[in-house]
C-alpha positions as CSV (number, residue, x, y, z in Angstrom):
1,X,49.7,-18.3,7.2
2,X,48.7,-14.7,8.2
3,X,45.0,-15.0,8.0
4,X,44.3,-10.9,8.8
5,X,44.8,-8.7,5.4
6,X,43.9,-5.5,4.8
7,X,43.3,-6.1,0.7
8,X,40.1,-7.3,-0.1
9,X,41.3,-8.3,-3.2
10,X,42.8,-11.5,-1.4
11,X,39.9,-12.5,-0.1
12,X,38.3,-12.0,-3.1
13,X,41.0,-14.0,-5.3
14,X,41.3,-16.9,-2.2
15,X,40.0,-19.8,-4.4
16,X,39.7,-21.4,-0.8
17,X,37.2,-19.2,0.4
18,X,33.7,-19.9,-0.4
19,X,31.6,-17.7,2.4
20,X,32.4,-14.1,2.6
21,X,30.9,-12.2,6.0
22,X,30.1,-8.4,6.0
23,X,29.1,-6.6,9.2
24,X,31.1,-3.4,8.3
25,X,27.5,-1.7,8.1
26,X,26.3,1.3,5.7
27,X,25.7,0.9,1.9
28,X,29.0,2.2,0.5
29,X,31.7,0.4,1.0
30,X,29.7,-3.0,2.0
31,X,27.9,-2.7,-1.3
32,X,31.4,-2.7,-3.2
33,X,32.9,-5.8,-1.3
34,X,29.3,-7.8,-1.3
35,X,29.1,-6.9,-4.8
36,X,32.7,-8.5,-6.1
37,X,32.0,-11.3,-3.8
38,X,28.7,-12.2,-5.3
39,X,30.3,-12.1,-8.8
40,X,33.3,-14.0,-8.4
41,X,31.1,-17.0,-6.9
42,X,31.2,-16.3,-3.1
43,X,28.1,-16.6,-0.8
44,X,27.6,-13.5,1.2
45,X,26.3,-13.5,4.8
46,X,25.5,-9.6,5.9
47,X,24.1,-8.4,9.2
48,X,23.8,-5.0,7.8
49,X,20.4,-4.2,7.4
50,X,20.8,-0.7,5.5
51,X,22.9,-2.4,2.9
52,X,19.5,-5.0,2.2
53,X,17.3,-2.3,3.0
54,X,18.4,0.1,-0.4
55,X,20.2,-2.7,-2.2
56,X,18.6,-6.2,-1.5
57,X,16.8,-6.7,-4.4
58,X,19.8,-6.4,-6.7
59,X,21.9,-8.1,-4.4
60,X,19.9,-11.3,-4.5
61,X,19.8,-11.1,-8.5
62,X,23.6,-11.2,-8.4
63,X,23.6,-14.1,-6.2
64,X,21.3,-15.9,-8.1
65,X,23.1,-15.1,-11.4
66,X,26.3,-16.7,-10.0
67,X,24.8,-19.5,-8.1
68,X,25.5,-18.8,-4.5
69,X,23.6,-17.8,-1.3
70,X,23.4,-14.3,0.4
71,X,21.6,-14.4,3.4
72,X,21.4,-11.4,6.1
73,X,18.8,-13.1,9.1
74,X,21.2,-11.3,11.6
75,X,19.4,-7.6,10.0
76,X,16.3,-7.9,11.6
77,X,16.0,-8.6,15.2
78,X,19.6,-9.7,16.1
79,X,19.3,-13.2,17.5
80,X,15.4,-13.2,16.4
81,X,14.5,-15.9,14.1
82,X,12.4,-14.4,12.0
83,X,13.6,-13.9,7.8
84,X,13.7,-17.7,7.5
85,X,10.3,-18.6,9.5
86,X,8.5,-15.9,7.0
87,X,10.0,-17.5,4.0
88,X,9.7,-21.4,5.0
89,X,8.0,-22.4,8.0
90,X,4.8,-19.3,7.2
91,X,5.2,-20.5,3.3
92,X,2.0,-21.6,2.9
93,X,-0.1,-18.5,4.2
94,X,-0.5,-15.3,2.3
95,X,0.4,-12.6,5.0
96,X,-1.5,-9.6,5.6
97,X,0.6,-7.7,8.0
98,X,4.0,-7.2,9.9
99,X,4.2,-5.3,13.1
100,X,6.9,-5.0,15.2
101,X,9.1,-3.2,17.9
102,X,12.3,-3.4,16.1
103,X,14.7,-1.2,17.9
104,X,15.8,-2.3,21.1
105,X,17.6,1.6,21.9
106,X,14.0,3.4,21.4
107,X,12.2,0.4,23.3
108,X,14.9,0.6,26.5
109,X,14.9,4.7,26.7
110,X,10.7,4.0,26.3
111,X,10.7,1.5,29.2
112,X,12.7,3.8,31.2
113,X,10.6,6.4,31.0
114,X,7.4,4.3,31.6
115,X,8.9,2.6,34.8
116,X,11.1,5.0,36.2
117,X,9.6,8.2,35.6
118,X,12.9,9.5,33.1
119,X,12.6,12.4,30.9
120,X,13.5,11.2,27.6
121,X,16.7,12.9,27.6
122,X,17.4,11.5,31.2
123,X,16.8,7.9,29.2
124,X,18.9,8.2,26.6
125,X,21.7,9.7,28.5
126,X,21.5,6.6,30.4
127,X,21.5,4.4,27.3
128,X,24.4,6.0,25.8
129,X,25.8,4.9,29.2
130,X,25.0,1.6,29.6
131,X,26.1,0.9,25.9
132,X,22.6,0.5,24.5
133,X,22.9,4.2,22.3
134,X,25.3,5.4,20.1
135,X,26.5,9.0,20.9
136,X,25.0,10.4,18.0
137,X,21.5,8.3,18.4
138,X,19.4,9.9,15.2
139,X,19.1,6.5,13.8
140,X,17.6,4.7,16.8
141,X,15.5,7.6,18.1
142,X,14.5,9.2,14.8
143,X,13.0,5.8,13.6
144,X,15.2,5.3,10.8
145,X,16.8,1.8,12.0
146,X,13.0,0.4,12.4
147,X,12.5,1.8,9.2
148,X,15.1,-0.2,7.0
149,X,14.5,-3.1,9.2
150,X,10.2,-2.9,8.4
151,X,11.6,-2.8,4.5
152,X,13.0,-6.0,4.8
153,X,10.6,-7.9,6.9
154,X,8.0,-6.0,3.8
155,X,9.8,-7.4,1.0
156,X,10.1,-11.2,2.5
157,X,6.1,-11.3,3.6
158,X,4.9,-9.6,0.2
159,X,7.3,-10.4,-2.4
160,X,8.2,-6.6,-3.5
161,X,11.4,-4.4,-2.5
162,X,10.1,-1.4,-0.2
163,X,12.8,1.1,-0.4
164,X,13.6,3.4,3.2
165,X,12.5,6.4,1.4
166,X,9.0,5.3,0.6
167,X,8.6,4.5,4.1
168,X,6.8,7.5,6.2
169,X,9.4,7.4,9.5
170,X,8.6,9.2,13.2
171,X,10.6,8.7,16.1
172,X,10.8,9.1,19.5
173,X,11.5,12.6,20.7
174,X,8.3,14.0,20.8
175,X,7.5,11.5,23.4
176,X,6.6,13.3,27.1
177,X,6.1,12.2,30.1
178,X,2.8,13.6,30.4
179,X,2.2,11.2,27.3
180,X,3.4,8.2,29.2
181,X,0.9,9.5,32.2
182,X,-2.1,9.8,29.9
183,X,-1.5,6.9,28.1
184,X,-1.3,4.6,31.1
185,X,-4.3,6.5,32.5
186,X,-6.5,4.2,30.5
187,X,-4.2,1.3,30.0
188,X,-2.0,1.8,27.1
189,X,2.2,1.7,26.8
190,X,3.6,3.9,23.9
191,X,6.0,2.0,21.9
192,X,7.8,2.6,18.9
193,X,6.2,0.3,16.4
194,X,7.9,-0.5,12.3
195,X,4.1,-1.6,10.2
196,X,3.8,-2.9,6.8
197,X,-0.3,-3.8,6.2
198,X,-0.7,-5.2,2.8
199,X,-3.9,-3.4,0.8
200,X,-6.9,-4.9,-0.9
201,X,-5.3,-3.9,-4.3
202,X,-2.2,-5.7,-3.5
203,X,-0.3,-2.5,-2.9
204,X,1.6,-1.9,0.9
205,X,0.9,0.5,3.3
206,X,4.2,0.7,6.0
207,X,5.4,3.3,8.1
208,X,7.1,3.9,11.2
209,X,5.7,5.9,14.3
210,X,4.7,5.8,18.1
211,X,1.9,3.8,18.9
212,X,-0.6,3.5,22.4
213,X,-0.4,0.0,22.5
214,X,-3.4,-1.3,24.6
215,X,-2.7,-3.9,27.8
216,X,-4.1,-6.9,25.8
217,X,-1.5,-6.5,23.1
218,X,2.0,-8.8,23.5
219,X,3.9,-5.7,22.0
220,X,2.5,-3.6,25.3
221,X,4.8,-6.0,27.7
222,X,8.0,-5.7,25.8
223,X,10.5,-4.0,28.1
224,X,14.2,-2.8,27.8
225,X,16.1,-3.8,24.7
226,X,13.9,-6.8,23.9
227,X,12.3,-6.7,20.2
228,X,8.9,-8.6,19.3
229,X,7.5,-8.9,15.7
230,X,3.9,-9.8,15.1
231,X,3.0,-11.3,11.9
232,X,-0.6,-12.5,10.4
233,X,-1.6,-15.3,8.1
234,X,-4.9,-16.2,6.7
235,X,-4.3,-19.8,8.4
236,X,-2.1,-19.5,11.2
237,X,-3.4,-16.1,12.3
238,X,-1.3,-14.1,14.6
239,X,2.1,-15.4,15.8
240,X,4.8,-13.7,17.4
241,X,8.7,-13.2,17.5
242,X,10.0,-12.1,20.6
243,X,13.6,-12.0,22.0
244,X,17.1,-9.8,22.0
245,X,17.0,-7.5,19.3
246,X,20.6,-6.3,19.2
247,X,24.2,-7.0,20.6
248,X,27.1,-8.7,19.8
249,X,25.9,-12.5,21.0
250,X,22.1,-12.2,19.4
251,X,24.0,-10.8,16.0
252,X,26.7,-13.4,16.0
253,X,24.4,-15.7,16.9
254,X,22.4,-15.2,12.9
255,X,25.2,-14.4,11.3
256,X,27.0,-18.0,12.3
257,X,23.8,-19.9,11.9
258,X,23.3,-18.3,8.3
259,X,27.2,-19.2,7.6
260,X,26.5,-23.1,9.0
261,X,23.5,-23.2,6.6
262,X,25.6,-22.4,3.7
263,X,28.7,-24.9,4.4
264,X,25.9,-27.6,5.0
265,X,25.9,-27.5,1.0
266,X,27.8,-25.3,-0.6
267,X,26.1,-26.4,-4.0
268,X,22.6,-24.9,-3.3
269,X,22.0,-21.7,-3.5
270,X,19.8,-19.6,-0.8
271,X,18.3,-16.2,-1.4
272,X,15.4,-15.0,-0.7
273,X,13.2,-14.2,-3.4
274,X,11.3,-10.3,-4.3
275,X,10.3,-8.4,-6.9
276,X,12.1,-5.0,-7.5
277,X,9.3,-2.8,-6.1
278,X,7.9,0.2,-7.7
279,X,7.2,4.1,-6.9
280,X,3.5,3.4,-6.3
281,X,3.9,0.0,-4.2
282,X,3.8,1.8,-1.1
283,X,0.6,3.6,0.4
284,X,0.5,6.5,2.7
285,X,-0.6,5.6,5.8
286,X,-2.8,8.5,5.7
287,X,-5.7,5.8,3.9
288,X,-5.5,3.8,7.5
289,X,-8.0,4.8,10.1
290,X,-7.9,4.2,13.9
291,X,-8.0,5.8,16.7
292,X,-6.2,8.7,17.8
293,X,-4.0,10.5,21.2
294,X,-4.6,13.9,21.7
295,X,-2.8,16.3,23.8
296,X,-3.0,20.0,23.6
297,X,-4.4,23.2,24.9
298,X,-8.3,23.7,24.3
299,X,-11.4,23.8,26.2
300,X,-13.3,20.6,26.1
301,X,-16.3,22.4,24.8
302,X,-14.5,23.1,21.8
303,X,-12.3,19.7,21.5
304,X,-16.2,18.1,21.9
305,X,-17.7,20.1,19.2
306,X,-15.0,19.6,16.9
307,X,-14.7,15.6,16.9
308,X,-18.3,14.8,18.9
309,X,-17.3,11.5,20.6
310,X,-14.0,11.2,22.9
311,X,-12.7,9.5,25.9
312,X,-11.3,12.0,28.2
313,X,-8.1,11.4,30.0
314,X,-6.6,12.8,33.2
315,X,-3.3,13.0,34.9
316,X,-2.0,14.3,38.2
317,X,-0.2,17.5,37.6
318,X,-1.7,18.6,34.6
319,X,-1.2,22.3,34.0
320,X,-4.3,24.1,33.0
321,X,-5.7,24.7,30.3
322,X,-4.5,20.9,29.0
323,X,-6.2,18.4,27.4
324,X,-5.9,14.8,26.7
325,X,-8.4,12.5,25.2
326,X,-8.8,9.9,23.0
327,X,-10.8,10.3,19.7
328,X,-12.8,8.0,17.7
329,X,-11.5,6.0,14.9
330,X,-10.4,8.3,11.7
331,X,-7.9,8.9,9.2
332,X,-4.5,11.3,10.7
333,X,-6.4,13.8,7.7
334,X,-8.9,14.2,9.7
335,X,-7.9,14.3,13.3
336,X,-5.4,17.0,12.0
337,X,-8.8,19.0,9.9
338,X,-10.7,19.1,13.1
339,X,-8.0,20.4,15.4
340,X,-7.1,23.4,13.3
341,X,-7.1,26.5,15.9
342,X,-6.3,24.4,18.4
343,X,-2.6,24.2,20.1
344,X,-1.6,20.7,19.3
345,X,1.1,19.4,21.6
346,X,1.1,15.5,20.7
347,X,-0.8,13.2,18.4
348,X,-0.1,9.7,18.5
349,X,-1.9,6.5,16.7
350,X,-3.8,4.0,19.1
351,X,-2.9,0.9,17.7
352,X,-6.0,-1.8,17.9
């Protein structure tokens, strides 16, 4: 029997096959096949994390209306276990937040510029080489990957569908190697981190940006195309997810264990379970205060007068006229109020 077809409407129709895998990526076509396979009984394994980023919610009410499983663990992380341990094994906490390095294209060209002194176009010309970047790269280095991947690890630790467009998103670009100088000049990596904090009121504050990350901090030591994802509970406290975010062995690796879960018993249905979200769920991350990287051109008279107390920083090679420094704790409101008149050349959040 020919077991390649080109019809999905065979697959479909196959009254012999119960678990249907999509890694095809994108929401367009993939949200057409996962949708007829959900409601003609078939469990649905995905890997593609924009598909549960825009449509998971909807997805998983399909699945539970016919009584069958869709589970996507290979969306988040690669071969990271991580969906399932916030859903079962961190059950019995109530999380507060989910931080993570969640590309492993934007952490390799990062590392490369740390350790071998790359610009970042040097980097990701080398990634793109080496396999680890597509040619276009937007969605690694623009931050939108980390973004629909923080929506998903959001909806499993609070219960509520965050949608990629709620999501404020920052990528890579901007990043200089005179920002990699300063920031190791007083002990800090920059990494790309994906954050969802939940709020007092119950409401989510997530976003995705560059980060100085200090020493002390896991995150800081994770190098090349390794992820790590940091969650906190009010009884376990801080735990950690670390290994190979991407490639064809971690992602095969989730997608088959999620299938051998499902053929275990084909009777019981897994899904996660969320609400559908709302408009006003998500908080800017303007409310969050911390604080700050500067780098631009000003005297430090004026840079002193304007925010009072900072940590100067200082780098061989510096061009006059620049200055670096690190500010105390405030809202990106008011970092950006104080340093109007002022040539602002980077502004990144110290994460503490």
């Amino acid at each position: 029997r020919d077991c390649f077809v080109k019809d999905f409407g065979v697959i479909e129709s196959d009254p012999e096959v119960d678990i249907v895998v999509e890694t095809i990526g994108g929401a367009t076509v993939a949200l057409d096949f996962t949708t007829r396979a959900l409601k003609v009984g078939k469990s649905v394994v995905s890997s593609n994390k924009e598909l549960v980023a825009t449509h998971g919610y909807e997805l998983l009410q399909l699945a539970r209306e016919h009584g069958v499983s869709y589970l996507f663990e290979a969306s988040v992380g690669g071969g990271i276990p991580i969906l399932r341990p916030l859903t079962s094994c961190l059950a019995a906490n109530e999380l507060s937040q989910v931080t993570g390095i969640l590309n492993g294209t934007t952490n390799y060209i990062l590392t490369r510029m740390i350790k071998a002194g790359l610009t970042f176009e040097q980097a990701l010309k080398e990634a793109q080489e080496n396999g680890y970047a597509e040619r276009d790269p937007s969605a690694d280095v623009d931050g939108h990957d980390a973004c629909r991947k923080i929506c998903i690890l959001a909806a499993l630790a609070f219960g509520q569908h965050v949608y990629p467009d709620q999501v404020p998103t920052q990528g890579i670009r901007g990043v200089t190697l005179a920002d990699v100088a300063y920031a190791d000049s007083c002990g800090y990596k920059i990494k790309l981190l994906g954050r969802a904090i939940r709020q007092d009121d119950g409401r989510i504050c997530a976003y995705v940006a560059p980060h100085l990350v200090p020493a002390s901090n896991p995150l800081s030591g994770v190098e090349d195309v390794f992820n790590a994802i940091s969650v906190t509970g009010n009884a376990i406290g801080d735990v950690m997810f670390y290994g190979r975010g991407a490639g064809k062995l971690p992602t095969a690796s989730a997608v088959v264990a999620d299938v051998i879960d499902i053929a275990k018993d084909l009777k019981t249905a897994r899904c996660a379970v969320w609400g559908p979200g709302s408009r006003d769920l998500v908080v800017s991350s303007d409310i969050l205060s911390s604080r700050w990287y500067v780098r631009g051109t000003a005297s430090m008279d004026k840079v002193r007068a304007a925010f009072g107390e900072i940590s100067p920083l200082a780098r061989g090679g510096a061009p006059a006229g620049e200055t670096a420094f690190l500010t105390a704790p405030m809202t990106e409101p008011q970092v950006r109020a104080r340093l109007e008149g002022m040539e602002l050349h980077s502004l990144i959040r110290v994460l503490e």
